[in-house]
C-alpha positions as CSV (number, residue, x, y, z in Angstrom):
1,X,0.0,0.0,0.0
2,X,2.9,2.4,0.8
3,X,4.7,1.8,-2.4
4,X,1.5,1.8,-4.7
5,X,0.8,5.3,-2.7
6,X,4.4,6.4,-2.8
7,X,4.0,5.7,-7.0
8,X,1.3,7.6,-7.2
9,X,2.5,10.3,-5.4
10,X,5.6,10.1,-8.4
11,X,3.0,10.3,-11.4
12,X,1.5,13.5,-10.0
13,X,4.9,14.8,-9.6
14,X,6.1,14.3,-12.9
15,X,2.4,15.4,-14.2
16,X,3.0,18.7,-12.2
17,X,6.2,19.1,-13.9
18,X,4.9,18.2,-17.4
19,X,2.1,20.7,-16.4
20,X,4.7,23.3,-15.6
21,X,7.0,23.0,-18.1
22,X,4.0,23.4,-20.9
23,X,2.7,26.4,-19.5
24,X,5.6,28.4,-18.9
25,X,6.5,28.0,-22.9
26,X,2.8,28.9,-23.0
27,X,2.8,31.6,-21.1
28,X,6.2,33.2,-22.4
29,X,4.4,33.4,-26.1
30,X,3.2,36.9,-25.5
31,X,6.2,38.4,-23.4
32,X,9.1,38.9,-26.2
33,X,8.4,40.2,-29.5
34,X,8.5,38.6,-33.3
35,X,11.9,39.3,-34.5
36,X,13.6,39.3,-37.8
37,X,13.9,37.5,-39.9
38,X,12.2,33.6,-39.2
39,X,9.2,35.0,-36.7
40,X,8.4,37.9,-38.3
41,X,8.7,37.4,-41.7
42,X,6.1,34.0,-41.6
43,X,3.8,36.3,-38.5
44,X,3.7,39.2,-41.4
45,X,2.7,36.5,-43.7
46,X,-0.1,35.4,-41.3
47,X,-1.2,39.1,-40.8
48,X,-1.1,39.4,-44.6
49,X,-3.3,36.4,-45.0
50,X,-5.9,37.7,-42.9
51,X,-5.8,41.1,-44.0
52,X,-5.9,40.2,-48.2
53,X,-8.3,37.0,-47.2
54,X,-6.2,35.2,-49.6
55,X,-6.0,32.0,-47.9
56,X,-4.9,30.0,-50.6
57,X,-1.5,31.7,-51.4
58,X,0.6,32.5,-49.0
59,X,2.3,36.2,-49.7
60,X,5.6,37.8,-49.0
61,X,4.4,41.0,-49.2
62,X,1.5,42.9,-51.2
63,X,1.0,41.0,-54.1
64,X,4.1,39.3,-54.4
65,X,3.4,35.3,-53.4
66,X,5.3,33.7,-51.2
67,X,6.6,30.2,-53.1
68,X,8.9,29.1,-50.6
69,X,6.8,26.8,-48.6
70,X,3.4,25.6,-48.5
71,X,0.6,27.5,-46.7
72,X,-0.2,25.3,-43.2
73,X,1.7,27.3,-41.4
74,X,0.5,30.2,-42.4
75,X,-2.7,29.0,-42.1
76,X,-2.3,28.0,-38.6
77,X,-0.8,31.6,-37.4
78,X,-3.5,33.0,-39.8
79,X,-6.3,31.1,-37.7
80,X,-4.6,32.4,-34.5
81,X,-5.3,35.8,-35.3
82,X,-8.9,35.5,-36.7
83,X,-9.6,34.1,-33.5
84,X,-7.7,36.6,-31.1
85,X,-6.4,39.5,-33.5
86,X,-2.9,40.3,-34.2
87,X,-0.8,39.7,-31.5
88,X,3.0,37.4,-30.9
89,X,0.6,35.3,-28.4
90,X,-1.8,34.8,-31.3
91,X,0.8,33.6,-34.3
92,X,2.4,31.4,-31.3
93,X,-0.1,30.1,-30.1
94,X,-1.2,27.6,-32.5
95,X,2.4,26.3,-33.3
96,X,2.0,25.4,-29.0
97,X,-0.9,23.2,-29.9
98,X,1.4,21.7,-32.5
99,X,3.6,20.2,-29.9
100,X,1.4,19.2,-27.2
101,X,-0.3,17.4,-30.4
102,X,3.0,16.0,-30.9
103,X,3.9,14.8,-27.3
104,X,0.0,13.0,-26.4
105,X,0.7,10.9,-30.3
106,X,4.8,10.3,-28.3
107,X,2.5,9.6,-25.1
108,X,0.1,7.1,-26.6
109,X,2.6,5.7,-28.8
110,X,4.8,4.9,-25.5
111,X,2.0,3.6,-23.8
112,X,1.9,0.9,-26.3
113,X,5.0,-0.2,-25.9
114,X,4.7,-0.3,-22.6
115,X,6.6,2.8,-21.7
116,X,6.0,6.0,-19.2
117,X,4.7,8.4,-21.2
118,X,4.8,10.8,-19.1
119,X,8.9,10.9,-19.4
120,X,8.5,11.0,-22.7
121,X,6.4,13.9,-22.5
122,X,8.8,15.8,-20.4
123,X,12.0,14.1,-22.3
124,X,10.3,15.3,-25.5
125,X,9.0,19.0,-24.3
126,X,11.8,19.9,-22.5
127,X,14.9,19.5,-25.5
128,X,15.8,22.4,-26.4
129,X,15.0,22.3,-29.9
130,X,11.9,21.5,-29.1
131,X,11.1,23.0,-26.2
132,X,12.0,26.9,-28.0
133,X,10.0,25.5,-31.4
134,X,7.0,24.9,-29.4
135,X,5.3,28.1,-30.2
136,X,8.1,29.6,-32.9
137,X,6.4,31.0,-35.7
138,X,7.6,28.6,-38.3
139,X,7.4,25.5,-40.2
140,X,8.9,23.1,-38.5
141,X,6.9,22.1,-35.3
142,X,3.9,21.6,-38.3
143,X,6.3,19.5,-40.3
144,X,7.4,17.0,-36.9
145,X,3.2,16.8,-36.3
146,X,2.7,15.2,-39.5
147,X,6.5,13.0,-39.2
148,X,5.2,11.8,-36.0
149,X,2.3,10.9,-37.1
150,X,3.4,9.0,-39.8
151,X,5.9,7.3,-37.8
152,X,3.7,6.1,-35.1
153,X,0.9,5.3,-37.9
154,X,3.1,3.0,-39.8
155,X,4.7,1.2,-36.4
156,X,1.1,0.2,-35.1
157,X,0.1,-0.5,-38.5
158,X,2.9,-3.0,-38.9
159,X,1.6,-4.7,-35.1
160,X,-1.6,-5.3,-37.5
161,X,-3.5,-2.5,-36.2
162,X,-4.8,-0.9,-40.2
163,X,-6.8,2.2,-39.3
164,X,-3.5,3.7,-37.9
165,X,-1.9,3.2,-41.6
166,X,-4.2,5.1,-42.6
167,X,-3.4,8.1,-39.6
168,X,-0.1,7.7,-41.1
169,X,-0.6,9.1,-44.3
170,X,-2.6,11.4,-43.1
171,X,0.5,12.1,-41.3
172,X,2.4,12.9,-44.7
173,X,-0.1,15.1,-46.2
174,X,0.4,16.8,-43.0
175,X,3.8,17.0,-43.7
176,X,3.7,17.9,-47.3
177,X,1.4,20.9,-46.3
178,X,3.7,22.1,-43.9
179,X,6.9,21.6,-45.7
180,X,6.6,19.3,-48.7
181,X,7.6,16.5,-50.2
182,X,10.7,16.5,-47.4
183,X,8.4,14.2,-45.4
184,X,8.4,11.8,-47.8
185,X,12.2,11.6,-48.1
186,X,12.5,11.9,-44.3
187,X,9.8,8.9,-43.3
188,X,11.3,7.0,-46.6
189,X,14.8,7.2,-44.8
190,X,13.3,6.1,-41.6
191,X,11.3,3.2,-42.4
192,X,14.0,1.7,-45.2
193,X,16.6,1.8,-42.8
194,X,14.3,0.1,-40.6
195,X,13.2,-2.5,-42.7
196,X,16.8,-3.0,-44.2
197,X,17.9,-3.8,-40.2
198,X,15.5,-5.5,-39.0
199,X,14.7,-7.7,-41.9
200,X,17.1,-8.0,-44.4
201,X,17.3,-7.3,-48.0
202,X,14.7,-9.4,-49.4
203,X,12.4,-10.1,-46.8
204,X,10.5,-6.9,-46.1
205,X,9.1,-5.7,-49.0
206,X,6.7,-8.1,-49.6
207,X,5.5,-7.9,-46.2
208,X,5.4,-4.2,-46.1
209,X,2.7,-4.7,-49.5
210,X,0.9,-7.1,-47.2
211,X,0.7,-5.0,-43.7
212,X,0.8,-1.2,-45.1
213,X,-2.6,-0.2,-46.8
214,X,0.1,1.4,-49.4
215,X,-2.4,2.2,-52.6
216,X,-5.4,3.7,-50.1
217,X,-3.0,5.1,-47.9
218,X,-1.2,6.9,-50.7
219,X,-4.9,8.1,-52.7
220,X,-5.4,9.7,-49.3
221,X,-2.4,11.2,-48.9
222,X,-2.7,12.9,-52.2
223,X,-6.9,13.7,-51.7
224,X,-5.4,15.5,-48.8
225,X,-2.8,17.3,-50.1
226,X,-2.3,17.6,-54.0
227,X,-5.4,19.9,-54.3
228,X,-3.9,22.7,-53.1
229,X,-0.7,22.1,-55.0
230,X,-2.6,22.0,-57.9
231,X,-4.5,25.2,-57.3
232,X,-1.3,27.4,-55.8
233,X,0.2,26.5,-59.5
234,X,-2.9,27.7,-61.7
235,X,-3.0,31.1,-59.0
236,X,0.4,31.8,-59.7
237,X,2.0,29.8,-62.7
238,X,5.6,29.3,-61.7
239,X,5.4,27.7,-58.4
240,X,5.7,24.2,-58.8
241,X,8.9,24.4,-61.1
242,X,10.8,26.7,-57.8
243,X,9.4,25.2,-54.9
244,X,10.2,21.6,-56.2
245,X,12.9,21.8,-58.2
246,X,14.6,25.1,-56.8
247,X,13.4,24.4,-52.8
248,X,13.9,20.7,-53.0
249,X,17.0,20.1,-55.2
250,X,18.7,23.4,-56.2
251,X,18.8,24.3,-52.3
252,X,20.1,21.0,-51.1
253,X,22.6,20.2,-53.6
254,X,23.8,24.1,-53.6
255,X,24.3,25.7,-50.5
256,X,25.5,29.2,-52.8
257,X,22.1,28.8,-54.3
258,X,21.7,32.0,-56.1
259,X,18.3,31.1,-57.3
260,X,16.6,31.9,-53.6
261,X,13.7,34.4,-54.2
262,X,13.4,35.4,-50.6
263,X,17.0,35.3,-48.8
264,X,20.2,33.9,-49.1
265,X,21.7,30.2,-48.5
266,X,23.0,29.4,-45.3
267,X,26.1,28.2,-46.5
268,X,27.7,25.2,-43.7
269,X,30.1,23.0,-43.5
270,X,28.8,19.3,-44.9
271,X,27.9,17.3,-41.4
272,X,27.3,20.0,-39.6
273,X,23.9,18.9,-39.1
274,X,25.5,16.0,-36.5
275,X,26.7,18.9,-34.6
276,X,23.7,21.1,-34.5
277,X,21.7,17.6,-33.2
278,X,24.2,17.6,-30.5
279,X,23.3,21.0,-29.2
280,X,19.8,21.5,-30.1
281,X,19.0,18.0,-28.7
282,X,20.5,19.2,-25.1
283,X,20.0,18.4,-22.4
284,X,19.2,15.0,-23.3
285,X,21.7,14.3,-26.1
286,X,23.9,13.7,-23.4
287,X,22.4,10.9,-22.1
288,X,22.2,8.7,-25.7
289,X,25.3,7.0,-24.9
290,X,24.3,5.8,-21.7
291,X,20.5,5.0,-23.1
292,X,22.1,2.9,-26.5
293,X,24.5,0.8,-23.4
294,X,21.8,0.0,-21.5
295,X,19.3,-1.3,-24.4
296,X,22.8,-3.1,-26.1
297,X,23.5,-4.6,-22.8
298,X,19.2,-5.4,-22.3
299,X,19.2,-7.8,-25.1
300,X,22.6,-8.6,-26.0
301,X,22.1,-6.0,-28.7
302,X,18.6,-3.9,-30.0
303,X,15.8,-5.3,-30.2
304,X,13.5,-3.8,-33.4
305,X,11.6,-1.2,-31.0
306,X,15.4,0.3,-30.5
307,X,16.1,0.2,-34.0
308,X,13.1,2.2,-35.0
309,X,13.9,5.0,-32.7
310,X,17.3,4.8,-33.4
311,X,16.1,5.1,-37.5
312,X,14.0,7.7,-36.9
313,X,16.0,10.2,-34.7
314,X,19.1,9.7,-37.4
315,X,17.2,9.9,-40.7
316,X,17.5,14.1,-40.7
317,X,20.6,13.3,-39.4
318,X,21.2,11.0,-42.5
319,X,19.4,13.4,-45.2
320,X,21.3,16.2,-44.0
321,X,24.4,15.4,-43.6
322,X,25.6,16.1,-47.6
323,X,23.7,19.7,-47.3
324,X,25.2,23.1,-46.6
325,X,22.4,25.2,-47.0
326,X,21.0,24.0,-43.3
327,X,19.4,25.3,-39.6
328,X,19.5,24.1,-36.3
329,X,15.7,23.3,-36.3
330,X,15.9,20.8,-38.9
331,X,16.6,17.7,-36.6
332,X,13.3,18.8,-35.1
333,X,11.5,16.0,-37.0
334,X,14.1,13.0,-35.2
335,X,13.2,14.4,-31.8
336,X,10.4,12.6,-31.1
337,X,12.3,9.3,-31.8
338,X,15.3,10.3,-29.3
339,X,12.9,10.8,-26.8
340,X,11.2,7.7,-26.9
341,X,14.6,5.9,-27.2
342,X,15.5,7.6,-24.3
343,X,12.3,6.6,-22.2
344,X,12.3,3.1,-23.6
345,X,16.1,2.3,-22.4
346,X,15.0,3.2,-18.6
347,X,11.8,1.8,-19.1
348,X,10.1,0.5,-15.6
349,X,12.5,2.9,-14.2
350,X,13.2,7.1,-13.4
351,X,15.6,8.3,-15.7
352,X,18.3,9.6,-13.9
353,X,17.6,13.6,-13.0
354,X,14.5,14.0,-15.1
355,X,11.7,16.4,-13.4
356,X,14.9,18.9,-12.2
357,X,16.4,18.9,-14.8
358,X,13.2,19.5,-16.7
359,X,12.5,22.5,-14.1
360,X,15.9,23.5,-14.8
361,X,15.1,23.9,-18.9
362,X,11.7,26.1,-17.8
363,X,13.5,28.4,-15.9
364,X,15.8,28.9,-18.3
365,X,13.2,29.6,-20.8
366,X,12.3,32.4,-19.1
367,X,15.9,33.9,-18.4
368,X,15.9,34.5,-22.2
369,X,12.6,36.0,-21.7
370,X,13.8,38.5,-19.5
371,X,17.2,39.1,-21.4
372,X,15.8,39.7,-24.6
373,X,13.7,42.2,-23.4
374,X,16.5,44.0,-21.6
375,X,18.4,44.8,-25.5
376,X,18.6,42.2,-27.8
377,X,14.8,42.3,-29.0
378,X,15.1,45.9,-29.7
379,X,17.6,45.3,-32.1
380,X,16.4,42.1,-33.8
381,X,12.4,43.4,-33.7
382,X,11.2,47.0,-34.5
383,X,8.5,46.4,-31.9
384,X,10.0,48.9,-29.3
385,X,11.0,51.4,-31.8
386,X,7.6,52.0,-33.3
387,X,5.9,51.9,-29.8
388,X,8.1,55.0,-29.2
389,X,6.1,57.0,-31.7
390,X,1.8,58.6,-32.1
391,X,0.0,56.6,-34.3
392,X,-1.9,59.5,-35.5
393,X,0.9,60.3,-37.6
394,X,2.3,58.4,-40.6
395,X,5.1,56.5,-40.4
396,X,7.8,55.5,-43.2
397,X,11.2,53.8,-44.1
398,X,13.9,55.2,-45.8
399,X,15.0,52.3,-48.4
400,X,14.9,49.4,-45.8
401,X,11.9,47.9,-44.0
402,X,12.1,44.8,-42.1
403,X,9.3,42.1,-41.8
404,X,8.9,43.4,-37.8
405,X,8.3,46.5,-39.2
406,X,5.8,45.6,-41.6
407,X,4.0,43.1,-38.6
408,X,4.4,45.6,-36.1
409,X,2.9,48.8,-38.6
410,X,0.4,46.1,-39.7
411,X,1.6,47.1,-43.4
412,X,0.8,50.7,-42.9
413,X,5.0,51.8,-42.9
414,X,5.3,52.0,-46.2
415,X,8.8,52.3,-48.0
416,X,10.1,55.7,-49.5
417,X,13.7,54.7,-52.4
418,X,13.9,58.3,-53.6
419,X,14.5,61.8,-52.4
420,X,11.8,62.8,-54.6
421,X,9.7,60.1,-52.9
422,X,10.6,61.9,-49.5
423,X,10.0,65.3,-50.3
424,X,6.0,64.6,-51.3
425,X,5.7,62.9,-47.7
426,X,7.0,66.1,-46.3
427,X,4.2,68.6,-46.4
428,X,2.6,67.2,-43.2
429,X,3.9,65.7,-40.1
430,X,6.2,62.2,-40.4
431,X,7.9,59.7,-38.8
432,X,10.8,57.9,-40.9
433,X,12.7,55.3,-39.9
434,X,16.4,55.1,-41.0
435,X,19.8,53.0,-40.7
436,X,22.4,54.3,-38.6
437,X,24.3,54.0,-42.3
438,X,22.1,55.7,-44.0
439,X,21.9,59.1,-41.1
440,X,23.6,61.3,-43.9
441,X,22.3,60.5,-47.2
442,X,19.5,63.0,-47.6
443,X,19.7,66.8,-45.5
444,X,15.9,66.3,-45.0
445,X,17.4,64.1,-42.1
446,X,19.4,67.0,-40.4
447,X,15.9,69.3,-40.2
448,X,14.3,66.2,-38.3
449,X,14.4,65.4,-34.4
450,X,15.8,61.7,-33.3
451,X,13.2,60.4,-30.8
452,X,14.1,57.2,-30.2
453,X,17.3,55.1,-31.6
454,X,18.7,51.9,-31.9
455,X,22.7,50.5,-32.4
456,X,21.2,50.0,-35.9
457,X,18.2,52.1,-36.7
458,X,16.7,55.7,-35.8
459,X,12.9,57.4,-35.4
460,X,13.0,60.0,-36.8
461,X,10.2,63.1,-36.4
462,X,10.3,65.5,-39.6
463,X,7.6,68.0,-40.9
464,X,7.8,69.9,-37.3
């Protein structure tokens, strides 16, 4: 009676700090600002969606579409602020629902296997990666939703349970709305690797025909998600040809890629994305070694539960590796699989340190809060310097504007190139917002008072 009461007492512990951990990231959402360029260029894009009602093409600005991914995340920031107006809490806050979608599909799937899913819940939210995507304005939380799925789908599926084959694909046409055909690529990777270990050459293919509902899984894959592809081409002709062929190839075979419509190429070293796993997967990349020991040592090697996490954490890993053009977040989709392998080597058991250091991830959470806020927001986000100014009078920027300005003005700072363009603004009252390096290229700027100022970036007040 003791130890059942002393167990219990454990579960609501580890609940509480599940509890905590998820509404701390909740409630940090509204406390720092969207800053440039990831946040606020897809919350602008949200904002844009709502205020053009063009719902079907995502835009990069006013009239100009946006062909670098597809719309669900858009959609889901959009959503946010149809329901709660334009706010950082309200383009967050659906990319939160995301990942505590992602970690009760990690929970269920651990409590088939017979596994605490509450540590994988707090395994899961509290990795970094994850932890800071989980309410990040951006594709990739959308993108591990629809991986997860599709993993979990196709494990149960293969334990003979067929409606979850089904959930799986659904899974991929979650994927290939959030990020597109990458999903494929990145399950593909996962499974065959699988398969290839567990089963050999020859053995599983036929078997995979047999268990996997492959031809209705796939016709509802593509009912689900080749619509829209189909309709974004005939509303703006072009797309398919850059988004698959420029996004897909171009990008991953180039990291100089000069062909990038809406930023440069992040040009890294090849295997760079092994290192970025190591640090975005902290705290608990750490403990992997010790996890792959104790399920080697378990079984007298891994048993095929192990070697489907182990496929799926590695196959970004995998994918990655011969790219240059690459970001931290994009082991985000192998997370789910590290945490499960991690709760599955201690399973029956704590693993070691959990719920503090779990605290110890919240609390850091919101020490970046609070030091953003004290500087580095204000340069990264023009929040602050347009609060500084009366929105009774207009506002403009000379030859730059940022997507935080655009969010932040909701598109009403417009952009001024010319000195001719500056003098017709001056008749009435203005505010202009210029670069530090740009202070002494018009002597309009001498006759106008500095009223607030960045390291990078001055308001200007002219006309008065």
């Amino acid at each position: 009676m003791i130890n059942r009461l002393k167990s219990l007492s454990l579960v609501h512990y580890s609940l509480a700090v599940l509890v905590t951990v998820l509404c701390v990231r909740l409630v940090s959402l509204a406390f720092y600002p969207l800053m440039d360029t990831t946040e606020a260029r897809y919350g602008e894009m949200a904002r844009l969606m709502v205020d053009t009602g063009n719902w079907l093409t995502p835009l990069f600005d006013y009239g100009v579409p946006f062909w670098g991914k597809p719309p669900l995340h858009t959609w889901m920031s959009a959503l946010g602020i149809e329901l709660l107006g334009i706010s950082e809490f309200a383009v967050r806050f659906p990319h939160w629902l995301a990942a505590v979608a992602v970690l009760a599909l990690t929970g269920y799937f651990a409590k088939q296997l017979k596994v605490s899913a509450l540590q994988v819940a707090i395994l899961l939210a509290t990795t970094a990666v994850f932890y800071v995507s989980a309410g990040a304005v951006m594709t990739d939380m959308a993108l591990t939703l629809g991986m997860t799925l599709a993993m979990v789908g196709f494990y149960l599926c293969w334990q003979g349970r067929v409606v979850w084959g089904y959930l799986g694909f659904v899974g991929l046409a979650i994927g290939l709305l959030a990020k597109g055909p990458v999903v494929l690529v990145l399950m593909g990777l996962a499974v065959g690797l699988w398969l290839l270990w567990q089963y050999g050459l020859i053995k599983p293919w036929k078997q995979l025909y047999n268990r996997v509902p492959l031809l209705g899984g796939l016709g509802l894959m593509l009912f689900l998600s080749l619509p829209w592809y189909f309709m974004a081409e005939q509303a703006t002709p072009g797309f398919l040809q850059y988004f698959i062929v420029g996004e897909h190839w171009l990008r991953f075979v180039d990291s100089g890629w000069q062909g990038d419509l809406y930023g440069s190429a992040h040009d890294e070293i090849r295997g760079t994305i092994w290192l970025f796993f190591a640090v975005s997967a902290l705290p608990w990349s750490l403990f992997i070694p010790r996890a792959l020991w104790r399920l080697w040592q378990a079984g007298s090697g891994f048993d095929k539960t192990t070697k489907f996490f182990i496929c799926w954490m590695l196959s970004p890993l995998i994918l990655f590796t011969f790219a240059g053009n690459i970001l931290p977040a994009y082991v985000l989709p192998g997370i789910p699989g590290m945490g499960l392998l991690l709760a599955y080597a201690w399973r029956g058991e704590k693993v070691p340190k959990l719920e503090p250091i779990a605290l110890g991830v919240s609390g850091l959470i919101l020490i970046t809060v609070v030091v953003l806020n004290l500087g580095p927001a204000k340069e990264k986000s023009d929040k602050w310097l347009l609060a500084q100014r009366s929105p009774a009078i207009a506002t403009y920027y000379w030859k730059d504007n940022r997507f935080s300005s655009r969010f932040y003005s909701q598109g009403k700072a417009q952009l001024l190139e010319s000195e001719e363009a500056l003098r017709q603004v001056a008749k009435a009252p203005f505010y202009l917002v210029v670069g530090s390096e740009k202070l002494d290229e018009s002597a309009l700027f001498s006759q106008c008072v500095d009223t607030a100022s960045t390291s990078e970036k001055s308001l200007l007040l002219c006309g008065r």
